[in-house]
N, CA, C and O atoms as a DFTB+ gen file, in Angstrom:
728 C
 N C O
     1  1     -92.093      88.436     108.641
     2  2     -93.465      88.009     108.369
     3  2     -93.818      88.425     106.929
     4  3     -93.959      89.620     106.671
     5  1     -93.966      87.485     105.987
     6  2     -94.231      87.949     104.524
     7  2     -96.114      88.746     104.657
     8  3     -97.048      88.692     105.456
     9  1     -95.821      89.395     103.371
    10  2     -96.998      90.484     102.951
    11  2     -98.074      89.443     102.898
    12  3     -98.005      88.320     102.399
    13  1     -99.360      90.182     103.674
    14  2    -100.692      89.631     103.235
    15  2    -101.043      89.941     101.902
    16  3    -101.101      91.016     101.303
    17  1    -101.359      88.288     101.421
    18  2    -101.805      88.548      99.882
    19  2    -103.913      88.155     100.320
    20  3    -104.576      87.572     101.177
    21  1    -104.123      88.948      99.061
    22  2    -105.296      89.273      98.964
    23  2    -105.944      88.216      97.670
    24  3    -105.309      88.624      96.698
    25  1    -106.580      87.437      97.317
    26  2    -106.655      86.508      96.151
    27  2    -107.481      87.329      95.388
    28  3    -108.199      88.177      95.919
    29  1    -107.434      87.131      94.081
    30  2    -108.329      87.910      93.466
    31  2    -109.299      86.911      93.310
    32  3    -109.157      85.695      93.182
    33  1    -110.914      88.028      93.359
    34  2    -112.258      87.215      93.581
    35  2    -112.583      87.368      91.881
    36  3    -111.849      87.360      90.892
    37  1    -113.637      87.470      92.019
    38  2    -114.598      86.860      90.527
    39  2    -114.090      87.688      89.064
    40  3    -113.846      87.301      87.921
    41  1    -114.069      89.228      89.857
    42  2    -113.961      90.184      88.680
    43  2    -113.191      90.783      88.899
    44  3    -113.144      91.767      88.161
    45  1    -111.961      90.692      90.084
    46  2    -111.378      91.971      90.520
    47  2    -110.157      91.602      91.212
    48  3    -110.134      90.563      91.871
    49  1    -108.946      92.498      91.107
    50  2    -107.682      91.810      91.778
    51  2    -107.276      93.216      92.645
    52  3    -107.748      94.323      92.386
    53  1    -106.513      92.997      93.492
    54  2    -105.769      93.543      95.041
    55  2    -104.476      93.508      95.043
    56  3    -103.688      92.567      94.935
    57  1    -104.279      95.029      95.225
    58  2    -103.146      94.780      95.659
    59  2    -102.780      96.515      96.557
    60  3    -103.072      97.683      96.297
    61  1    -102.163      95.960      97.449
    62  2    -101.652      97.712      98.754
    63  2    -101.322      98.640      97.659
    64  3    -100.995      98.461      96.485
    65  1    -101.544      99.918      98.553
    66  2    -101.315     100.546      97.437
    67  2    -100.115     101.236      98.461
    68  3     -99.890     100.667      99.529
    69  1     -99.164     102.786      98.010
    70  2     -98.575     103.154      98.001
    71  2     -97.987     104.444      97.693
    72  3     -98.511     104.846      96.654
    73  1     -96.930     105.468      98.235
    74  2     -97.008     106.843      97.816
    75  2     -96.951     107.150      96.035
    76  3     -97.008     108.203      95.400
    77  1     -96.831     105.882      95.656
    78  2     -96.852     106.179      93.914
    79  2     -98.127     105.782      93.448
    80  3     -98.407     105.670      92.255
    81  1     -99.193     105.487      94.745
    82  2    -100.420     105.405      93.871
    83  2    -101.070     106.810      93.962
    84  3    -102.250     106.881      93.621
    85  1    -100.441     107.938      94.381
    86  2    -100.828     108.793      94.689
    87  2    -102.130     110.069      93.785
    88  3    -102.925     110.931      94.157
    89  1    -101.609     109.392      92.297
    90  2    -102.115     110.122      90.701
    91  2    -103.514     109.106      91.111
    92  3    -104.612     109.507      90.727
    93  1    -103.464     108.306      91.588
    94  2    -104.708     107.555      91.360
    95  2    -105.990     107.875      92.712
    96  3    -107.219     107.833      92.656
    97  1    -105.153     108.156      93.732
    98  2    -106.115     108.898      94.799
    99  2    -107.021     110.225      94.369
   100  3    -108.221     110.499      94.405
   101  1    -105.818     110.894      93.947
   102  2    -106.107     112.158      93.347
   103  2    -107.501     112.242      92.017
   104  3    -108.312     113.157      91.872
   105  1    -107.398     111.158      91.332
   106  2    -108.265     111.145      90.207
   107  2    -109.396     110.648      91.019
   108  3    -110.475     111.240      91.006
   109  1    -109.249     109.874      91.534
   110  2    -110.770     109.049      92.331
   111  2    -111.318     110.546      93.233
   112  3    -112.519     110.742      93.050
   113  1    -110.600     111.660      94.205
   114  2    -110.992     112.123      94.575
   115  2    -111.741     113.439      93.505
   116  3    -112.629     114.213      93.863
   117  1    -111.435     113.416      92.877
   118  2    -112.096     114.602      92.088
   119  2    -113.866     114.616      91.496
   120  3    -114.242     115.554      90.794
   121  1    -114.445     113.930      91.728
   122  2    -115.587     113.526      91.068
   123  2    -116.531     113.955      92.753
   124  3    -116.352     113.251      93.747
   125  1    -117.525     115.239      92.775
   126  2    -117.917     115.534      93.244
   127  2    -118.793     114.655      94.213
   128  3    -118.993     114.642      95.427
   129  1    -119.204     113.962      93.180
   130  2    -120.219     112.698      93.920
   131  2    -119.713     111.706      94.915
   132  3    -120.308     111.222      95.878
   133  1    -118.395     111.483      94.455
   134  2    -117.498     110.493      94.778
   135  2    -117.353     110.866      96.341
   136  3    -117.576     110.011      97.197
   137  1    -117.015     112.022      96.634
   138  2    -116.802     112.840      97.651
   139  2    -118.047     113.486      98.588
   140  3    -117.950     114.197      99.589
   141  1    -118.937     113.115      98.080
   142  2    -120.239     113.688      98.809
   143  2    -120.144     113.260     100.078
   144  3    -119.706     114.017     100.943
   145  1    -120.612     111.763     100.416
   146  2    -120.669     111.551     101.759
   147  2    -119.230     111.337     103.047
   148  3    -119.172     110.788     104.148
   149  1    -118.187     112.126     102.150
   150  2    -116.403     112.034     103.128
   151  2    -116.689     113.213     103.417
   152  3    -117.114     113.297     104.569
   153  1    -116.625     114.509     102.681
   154  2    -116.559     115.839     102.912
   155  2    -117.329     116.766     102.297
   156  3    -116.703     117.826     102.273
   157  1    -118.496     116.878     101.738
   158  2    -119.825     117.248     101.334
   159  2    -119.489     117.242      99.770
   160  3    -120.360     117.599      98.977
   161  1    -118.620     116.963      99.463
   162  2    -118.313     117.163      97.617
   163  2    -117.330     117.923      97.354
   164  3    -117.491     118.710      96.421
   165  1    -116.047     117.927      98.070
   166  2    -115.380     119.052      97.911
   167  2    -114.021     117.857      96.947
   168  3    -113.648     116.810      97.476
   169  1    -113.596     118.223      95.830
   170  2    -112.636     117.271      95.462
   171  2    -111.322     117.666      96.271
   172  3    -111.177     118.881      96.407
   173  1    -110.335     116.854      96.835
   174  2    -108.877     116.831      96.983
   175  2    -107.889     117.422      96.027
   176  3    -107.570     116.824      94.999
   177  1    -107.346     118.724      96.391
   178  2    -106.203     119.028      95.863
   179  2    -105.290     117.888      95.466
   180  3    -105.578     116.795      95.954
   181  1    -104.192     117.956      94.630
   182  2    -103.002     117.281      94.351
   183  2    -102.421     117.671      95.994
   184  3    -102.673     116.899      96.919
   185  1    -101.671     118.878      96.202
   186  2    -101.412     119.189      97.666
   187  2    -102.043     117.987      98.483
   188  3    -101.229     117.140      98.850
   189  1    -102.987     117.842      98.725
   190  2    -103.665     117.551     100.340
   191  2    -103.528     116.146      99.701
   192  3    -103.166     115.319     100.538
   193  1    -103.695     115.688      98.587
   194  2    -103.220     114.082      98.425
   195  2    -101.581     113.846      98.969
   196  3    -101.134     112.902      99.621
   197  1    -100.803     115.187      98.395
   198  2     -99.697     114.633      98.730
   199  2     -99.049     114.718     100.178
   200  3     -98.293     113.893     100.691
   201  1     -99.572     116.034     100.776
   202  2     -99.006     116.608     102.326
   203  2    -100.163     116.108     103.436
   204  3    -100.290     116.669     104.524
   205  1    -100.813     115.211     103.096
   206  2    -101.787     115.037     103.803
   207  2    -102.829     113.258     103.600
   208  3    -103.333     112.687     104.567
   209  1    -102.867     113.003     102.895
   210  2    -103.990     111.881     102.026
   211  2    -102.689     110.529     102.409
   212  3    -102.775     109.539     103.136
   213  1    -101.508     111.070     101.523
   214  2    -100.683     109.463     101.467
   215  2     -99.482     109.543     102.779
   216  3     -98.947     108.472     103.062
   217  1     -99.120     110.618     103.463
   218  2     -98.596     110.636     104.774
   219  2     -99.740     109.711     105.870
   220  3     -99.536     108.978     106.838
   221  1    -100.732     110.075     105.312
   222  2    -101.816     109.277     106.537
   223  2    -102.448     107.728     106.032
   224  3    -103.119     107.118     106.865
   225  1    -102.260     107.190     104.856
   226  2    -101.980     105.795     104.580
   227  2    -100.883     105.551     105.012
   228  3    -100.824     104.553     105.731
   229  1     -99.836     106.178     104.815
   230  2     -98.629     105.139     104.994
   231  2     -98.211     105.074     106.848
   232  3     -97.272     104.466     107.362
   233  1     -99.282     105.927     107.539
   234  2     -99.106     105.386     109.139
   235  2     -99.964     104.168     109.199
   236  3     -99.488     103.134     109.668
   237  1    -100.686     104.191     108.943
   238  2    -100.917     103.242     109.236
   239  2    -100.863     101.869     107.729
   240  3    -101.501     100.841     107.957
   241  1    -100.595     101.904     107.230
   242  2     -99.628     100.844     106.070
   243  2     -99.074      99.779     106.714
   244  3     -98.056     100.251     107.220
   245  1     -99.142      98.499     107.028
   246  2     -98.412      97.348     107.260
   247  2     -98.686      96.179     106.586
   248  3     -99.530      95.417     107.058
   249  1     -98.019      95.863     105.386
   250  2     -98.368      95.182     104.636
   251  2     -98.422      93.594     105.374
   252  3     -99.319      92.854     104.970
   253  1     -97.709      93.195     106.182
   254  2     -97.730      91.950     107.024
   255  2     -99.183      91.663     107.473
   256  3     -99.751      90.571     107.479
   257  1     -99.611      92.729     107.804
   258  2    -101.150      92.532     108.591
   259  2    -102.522      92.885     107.762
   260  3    -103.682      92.779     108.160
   261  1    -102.039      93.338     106.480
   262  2    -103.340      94.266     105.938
   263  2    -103.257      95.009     105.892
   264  3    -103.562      95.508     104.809
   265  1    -102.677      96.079     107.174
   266  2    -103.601      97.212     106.896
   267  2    -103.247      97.982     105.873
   268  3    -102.255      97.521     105.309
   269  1    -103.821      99.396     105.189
   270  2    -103.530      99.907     104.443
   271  2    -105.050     100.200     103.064
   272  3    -106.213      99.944     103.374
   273  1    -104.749     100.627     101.955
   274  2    -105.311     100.922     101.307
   275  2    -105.141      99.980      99.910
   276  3    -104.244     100.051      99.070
   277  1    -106.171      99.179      99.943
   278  2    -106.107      97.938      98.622
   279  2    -106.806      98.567      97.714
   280  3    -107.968      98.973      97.702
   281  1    -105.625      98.606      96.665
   282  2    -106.359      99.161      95.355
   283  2    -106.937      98.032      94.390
   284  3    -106.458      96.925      94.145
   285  1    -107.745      98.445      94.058
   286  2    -109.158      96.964      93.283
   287  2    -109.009      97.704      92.028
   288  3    -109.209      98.862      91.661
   289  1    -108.510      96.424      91.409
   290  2    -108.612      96.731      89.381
   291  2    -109.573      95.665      89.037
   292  3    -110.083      94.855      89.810
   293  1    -109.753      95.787      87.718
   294  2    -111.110      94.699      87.143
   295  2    -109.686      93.990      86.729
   296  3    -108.624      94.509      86.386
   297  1    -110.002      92.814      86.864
   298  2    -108.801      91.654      86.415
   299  2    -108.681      91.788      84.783
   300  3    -107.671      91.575      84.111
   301  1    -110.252      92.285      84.224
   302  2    -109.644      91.771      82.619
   303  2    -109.156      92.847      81.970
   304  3    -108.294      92.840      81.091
   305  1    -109.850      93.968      82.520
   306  2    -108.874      95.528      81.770
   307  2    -107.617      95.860      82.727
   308  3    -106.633      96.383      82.202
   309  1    -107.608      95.581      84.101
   310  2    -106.160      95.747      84.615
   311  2    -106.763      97.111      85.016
   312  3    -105.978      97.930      85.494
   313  1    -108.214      97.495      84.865
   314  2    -108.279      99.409      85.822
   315  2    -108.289      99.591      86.785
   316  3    -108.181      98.448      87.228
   317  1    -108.352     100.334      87.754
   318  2    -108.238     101.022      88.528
   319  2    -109.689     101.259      88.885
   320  3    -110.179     102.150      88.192
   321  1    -110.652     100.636      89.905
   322  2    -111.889     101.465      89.918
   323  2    -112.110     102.240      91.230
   324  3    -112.921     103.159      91.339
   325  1    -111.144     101.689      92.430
   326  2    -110.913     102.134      93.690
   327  2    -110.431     101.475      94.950
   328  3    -109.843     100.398      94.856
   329  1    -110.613     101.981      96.017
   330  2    -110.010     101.095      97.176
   331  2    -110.480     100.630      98.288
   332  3    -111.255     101.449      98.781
   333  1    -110.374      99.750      98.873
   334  2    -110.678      99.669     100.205
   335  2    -109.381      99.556     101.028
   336  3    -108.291      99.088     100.702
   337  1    -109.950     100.324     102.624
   338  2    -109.315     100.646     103.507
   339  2    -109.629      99.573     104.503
   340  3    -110.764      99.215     104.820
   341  1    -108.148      98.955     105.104
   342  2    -108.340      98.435     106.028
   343  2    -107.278      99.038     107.303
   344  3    -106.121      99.386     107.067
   345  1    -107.873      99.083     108.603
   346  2    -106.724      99.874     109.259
   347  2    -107.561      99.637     111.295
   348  3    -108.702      99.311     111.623
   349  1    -106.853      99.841     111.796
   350  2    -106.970      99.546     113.315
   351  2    -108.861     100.763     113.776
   352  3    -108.936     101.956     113.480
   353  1    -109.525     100.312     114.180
   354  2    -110.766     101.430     114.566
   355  2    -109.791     102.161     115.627
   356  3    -109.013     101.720     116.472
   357  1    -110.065     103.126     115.332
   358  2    -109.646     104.195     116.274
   359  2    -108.216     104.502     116.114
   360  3    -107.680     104.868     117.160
   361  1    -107.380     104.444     114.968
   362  2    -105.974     104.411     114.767
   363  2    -105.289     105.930     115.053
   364  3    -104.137     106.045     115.471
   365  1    -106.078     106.955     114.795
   366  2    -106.026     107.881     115.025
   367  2    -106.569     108.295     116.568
   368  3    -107.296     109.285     116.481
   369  1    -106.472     107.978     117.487
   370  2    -107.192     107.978     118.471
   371  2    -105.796     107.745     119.771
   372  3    -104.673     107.469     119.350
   373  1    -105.996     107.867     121.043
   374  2    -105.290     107.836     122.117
   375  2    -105.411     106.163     122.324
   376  3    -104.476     105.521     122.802
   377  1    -106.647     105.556     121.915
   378  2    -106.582     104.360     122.185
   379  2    -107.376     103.602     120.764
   380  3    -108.596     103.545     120.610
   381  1    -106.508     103.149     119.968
   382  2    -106.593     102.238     118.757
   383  2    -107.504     100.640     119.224
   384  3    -107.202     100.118     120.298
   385  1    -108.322     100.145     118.547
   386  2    -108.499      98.632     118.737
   387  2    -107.550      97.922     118.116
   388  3    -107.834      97.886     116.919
   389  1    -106.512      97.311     118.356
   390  2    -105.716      96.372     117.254
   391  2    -106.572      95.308     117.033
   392  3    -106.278      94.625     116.053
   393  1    -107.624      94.947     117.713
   394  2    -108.229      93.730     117.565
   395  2    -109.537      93.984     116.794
   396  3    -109.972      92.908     116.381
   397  1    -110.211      94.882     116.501
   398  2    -111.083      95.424     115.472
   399  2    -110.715      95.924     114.594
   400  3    -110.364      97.075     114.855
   401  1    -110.532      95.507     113.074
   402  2    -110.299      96.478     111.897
   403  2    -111.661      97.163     111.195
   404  3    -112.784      96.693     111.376
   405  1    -111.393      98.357     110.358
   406  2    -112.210      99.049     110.220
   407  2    -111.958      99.202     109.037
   408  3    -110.940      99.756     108.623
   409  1    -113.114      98.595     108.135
   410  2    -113.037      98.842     106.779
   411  2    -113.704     100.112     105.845
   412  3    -114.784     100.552     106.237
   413  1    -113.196     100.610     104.828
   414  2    -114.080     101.482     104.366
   415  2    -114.000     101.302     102.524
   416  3    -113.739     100.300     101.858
   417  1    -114.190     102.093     102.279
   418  2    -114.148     102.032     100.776
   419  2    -114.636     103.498      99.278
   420  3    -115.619     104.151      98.928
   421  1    -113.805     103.394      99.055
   422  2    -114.168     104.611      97.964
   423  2    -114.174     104.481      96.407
   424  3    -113.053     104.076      96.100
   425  1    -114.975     104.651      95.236
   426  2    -114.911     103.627      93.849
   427  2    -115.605     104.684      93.433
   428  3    -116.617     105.217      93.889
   429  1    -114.641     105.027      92.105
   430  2    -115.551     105.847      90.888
   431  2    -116.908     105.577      90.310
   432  3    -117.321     104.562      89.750
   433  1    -117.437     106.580      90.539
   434  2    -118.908     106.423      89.871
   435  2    -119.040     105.606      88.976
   436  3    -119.916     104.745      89.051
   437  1    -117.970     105.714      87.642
   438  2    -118.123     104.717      86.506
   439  2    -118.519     103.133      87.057
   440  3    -119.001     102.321      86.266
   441  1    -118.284     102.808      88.390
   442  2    -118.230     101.655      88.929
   443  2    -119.674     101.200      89.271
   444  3    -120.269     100.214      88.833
   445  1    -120.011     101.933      89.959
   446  2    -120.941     101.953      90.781
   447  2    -122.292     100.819      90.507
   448  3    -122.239     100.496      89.320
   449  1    -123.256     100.247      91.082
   450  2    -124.367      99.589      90.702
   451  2    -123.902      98.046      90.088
   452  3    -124.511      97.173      89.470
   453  1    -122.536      98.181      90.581
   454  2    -122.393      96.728      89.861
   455  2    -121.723      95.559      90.401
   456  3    -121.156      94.667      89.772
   457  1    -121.890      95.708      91.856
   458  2    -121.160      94.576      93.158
   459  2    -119.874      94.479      93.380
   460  3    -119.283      93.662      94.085
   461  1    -119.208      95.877      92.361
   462  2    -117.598      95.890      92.889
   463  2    -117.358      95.809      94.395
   464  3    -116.780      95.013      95.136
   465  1    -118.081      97.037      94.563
   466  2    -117.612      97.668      96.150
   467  2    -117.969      96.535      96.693
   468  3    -116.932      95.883      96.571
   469  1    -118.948      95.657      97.359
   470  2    -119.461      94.544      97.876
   471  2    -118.476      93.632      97.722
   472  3    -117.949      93.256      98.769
   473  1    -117.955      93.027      96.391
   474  2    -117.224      92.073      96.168
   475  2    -115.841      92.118      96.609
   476  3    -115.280      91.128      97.079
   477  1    -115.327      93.159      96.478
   478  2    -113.697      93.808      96.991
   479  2    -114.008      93.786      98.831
   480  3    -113.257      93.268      99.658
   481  1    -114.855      94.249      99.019
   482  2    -114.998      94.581     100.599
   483  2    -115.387      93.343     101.353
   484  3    -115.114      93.391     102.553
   485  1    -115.940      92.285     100.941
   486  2    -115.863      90.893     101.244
   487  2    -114.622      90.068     100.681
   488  3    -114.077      89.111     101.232
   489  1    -114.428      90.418      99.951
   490  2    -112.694      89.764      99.566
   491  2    -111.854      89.631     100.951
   492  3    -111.528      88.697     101.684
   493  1    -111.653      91.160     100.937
   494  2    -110.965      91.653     102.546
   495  2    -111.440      91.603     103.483
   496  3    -110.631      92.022     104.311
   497  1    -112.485      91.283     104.021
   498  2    -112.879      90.591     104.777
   499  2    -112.777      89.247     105.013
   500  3    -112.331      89.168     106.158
   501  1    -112.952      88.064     104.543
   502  2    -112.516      87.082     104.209
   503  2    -111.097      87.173     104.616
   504  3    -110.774      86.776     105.735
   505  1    -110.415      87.555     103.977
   506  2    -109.286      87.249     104.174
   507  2    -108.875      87.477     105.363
   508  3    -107.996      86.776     105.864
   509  1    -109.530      88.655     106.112
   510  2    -108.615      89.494     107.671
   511  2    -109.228      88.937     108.684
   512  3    -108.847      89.142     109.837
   513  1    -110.489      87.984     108.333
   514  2    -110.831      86.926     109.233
   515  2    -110.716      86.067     109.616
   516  3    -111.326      85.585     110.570
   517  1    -109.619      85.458     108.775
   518  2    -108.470      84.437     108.871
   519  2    -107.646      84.769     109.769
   520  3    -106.912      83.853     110.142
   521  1    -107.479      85.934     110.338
   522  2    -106.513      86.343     110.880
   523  2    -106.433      86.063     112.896
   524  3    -106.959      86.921     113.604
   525  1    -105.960      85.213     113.350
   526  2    -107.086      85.064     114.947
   527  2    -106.608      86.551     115.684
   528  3    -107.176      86.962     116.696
   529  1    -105.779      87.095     115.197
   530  2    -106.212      88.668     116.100
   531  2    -107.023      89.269     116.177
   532  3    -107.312      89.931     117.174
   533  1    -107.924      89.198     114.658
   534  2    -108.655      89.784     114.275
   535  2    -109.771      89.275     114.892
   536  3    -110.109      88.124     114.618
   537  1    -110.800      90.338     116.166
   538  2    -111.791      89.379     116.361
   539  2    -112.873      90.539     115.984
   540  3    -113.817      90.504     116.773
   541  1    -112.969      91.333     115.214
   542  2    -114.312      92.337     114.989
   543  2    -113.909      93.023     113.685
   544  3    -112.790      93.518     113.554
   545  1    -114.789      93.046     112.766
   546  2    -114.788      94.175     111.919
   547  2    -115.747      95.662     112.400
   548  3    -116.501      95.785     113.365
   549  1    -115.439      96.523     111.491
   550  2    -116.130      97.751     111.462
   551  2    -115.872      98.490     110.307
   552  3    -114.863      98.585     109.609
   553  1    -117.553      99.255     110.209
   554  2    -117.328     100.323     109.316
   555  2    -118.194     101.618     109.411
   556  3    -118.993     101.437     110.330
   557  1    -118.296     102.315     109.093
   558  2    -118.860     103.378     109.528
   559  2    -119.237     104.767     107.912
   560  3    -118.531     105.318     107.067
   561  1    -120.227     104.765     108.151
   562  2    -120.920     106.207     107.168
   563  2    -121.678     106.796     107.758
   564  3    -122.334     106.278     108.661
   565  1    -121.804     108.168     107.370
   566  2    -122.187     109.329     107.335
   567  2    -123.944     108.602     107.330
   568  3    -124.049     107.760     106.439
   569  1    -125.540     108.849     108.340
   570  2    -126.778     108.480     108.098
   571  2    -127.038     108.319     107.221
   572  3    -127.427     107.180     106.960
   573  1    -127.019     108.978     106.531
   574  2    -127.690     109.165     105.056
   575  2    -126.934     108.190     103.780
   576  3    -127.278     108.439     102.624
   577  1    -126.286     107.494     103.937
   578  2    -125.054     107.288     103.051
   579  2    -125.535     105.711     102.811
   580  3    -124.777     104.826     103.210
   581  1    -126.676     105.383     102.220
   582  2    -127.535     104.616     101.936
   583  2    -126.758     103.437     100.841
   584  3    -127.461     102.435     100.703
   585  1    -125.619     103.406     100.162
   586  2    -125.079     103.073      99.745
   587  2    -123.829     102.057     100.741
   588  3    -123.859     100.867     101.057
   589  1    -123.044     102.888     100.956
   590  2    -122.314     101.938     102.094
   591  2    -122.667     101.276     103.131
   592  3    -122.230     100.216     103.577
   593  1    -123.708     102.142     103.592
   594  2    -124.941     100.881     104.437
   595  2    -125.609      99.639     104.128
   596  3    -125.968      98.829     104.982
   597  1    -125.808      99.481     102.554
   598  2    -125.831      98.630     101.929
   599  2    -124.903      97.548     102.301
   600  3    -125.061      96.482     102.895
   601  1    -123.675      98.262     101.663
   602  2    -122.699      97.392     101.720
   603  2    -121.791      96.959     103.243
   604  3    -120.825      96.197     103.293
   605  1    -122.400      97.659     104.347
   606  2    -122.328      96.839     105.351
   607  2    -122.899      95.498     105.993
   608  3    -122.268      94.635     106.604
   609  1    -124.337      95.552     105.675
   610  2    -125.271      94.600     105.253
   611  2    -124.558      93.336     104.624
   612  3    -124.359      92.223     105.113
   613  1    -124.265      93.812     103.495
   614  2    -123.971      92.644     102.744
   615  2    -122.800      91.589     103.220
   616  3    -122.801      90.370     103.053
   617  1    -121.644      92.529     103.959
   618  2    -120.801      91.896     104.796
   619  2    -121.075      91.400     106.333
   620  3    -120.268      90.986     107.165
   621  1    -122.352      91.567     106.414
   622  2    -123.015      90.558     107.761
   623  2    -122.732      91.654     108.967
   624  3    -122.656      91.140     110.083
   625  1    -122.567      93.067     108.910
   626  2    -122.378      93.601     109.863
   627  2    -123.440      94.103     110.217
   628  3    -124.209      94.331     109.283
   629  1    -123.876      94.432     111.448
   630  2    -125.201      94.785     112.741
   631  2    -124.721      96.684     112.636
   632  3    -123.613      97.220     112.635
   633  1    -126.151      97.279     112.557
   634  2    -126.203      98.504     113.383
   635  2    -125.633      98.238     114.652
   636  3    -126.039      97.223     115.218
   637  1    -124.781      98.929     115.220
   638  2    -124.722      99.716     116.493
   639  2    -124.791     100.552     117.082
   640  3    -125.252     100.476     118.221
   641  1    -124.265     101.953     116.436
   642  2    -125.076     102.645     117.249
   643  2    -125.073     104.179     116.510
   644  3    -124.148     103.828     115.777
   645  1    -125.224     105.028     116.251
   646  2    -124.801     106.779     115.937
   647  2    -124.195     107.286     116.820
   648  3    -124.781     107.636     117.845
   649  1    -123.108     107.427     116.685
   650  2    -122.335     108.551     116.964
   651  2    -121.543     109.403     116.559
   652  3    -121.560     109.702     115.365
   653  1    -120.452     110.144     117.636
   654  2    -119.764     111.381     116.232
   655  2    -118.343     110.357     116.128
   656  3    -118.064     109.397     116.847
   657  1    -117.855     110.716     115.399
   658  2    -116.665     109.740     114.938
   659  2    -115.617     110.700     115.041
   660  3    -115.914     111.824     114.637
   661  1    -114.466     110.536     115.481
   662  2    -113.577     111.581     116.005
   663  2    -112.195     111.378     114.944
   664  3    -111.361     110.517     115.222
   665  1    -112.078     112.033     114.019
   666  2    -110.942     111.894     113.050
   667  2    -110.257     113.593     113.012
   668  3    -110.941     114.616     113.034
   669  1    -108.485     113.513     112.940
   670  2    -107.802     114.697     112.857
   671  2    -108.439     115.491     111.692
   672  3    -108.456     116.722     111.667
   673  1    -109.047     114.569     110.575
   674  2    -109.439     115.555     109.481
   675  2    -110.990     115.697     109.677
   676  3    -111.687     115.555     108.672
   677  1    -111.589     115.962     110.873
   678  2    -112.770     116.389     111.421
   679  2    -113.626     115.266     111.811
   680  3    -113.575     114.070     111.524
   681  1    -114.708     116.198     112.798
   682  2    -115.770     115.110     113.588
   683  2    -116.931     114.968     112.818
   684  3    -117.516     115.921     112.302
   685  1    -117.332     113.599     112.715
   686  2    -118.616     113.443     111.808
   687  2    -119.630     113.214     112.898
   688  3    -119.131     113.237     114.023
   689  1    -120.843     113.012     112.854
   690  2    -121.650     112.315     113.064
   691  2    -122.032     110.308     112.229
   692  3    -122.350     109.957     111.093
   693  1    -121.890     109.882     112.929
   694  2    -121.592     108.645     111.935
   695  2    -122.439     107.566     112.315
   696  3    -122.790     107.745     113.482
   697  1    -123.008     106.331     111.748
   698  2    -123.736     105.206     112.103
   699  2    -122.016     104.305     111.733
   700  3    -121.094     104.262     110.918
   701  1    -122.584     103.636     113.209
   702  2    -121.023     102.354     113.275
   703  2    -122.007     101.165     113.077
   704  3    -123.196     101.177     113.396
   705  1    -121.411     100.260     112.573
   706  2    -121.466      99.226     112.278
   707  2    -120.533      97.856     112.680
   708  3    -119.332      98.121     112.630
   709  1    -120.793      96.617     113.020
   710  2    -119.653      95.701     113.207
   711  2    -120.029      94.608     113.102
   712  3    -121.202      94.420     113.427
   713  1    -119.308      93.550     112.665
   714  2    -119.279      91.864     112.679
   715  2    -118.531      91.362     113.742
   716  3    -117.327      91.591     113.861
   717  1    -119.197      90.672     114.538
   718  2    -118.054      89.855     115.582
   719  2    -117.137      88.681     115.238
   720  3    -117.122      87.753     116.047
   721  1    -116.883      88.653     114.877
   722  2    -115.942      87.276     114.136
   723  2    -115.468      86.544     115.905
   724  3    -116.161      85.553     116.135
   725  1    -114.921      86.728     116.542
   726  2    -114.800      85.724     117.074
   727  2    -114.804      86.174     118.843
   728  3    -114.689      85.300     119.702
């Protein structure tokens, strides 16, 4: 089954990323702000990117289907501004949805205020809705996280409900979100 390609939209191109994008996780995680609403502002060691951050992309990594971590450059400088995550809800869990993916997204401040995140995160969407397995999206932030809530919105997804969100690298309290596609 050849790799899902991702088209590049207006301002911005896609492509999976990988254990050699690893210098680039690492830089995105360092910016306090960046990190506020994942883990209160604490930046990522090099360590925990490497024994921890890209061991847990590459489980769930399948380039045939999406999932994984799409790194978004601006098409005309070729940068790096950040990624979106696409990957099974509950992948970490006793019982995964294969039929709901769960998007998320993380982008340097330098970015910010300017319809990247929106535009990249509807890209991939679009595209994984093409997909007829695919019959639900999801995404999920921290209450307060007024920003990615935004940008759930913008991808046509409904409040559902608050709850705690159960991940190996800790339990949040979280607002879920979802689109029914089909």
């Amino acid at each position: 089954m050849p790799e899902l390609a991702i088209a590049a939209s207006a301002r911005l191109s896609y492509s999976l990323m990988d254990a050699d994008d690893a210098e680039l996780l690492f830089e995105l995680d360092q910016d306090p702000e960046v990190m506020k609403y994942i883990n209160g502002g604490k930046p990522n060691s090099r360590e925990t990117i490497n024994r921890v951050m890209v061991p847990r992309m590459q489980s769930y990594r399948n380039p045939e289907k999406g999932w994984g971590l799409w790194k978004v450059c601006v098409t005309e400088t070729d940068q790096f501004i950040g990624w979106v995550l696409v990957r099974p809800k509950g992948f970490f869990t006793d019982e995964p949805e294969w039929d709901n993916l769960e998007l998320g997204w993380r982008f340097l401040r330098a970015s910010w205020g300017k319809g990247y995140c929106t535009e990249a995160a509807l890209q991939l969407a679009n595209a994984l809705s093409e997909q007829p397995s695919v019959k639900v999206l999801s995404a999920l932030a921290l209450p307060d996280n007024a920003g990615s809530i935004s940008v759930m919105k913008k991808l046509g997804m409904i409040y559902v409900k608050t709850d705690l969100h159960r991940d190996p690298l800790g339990d949040q309290q979280v607002v879920f979100y979802q689109r029914q596609l089909r």
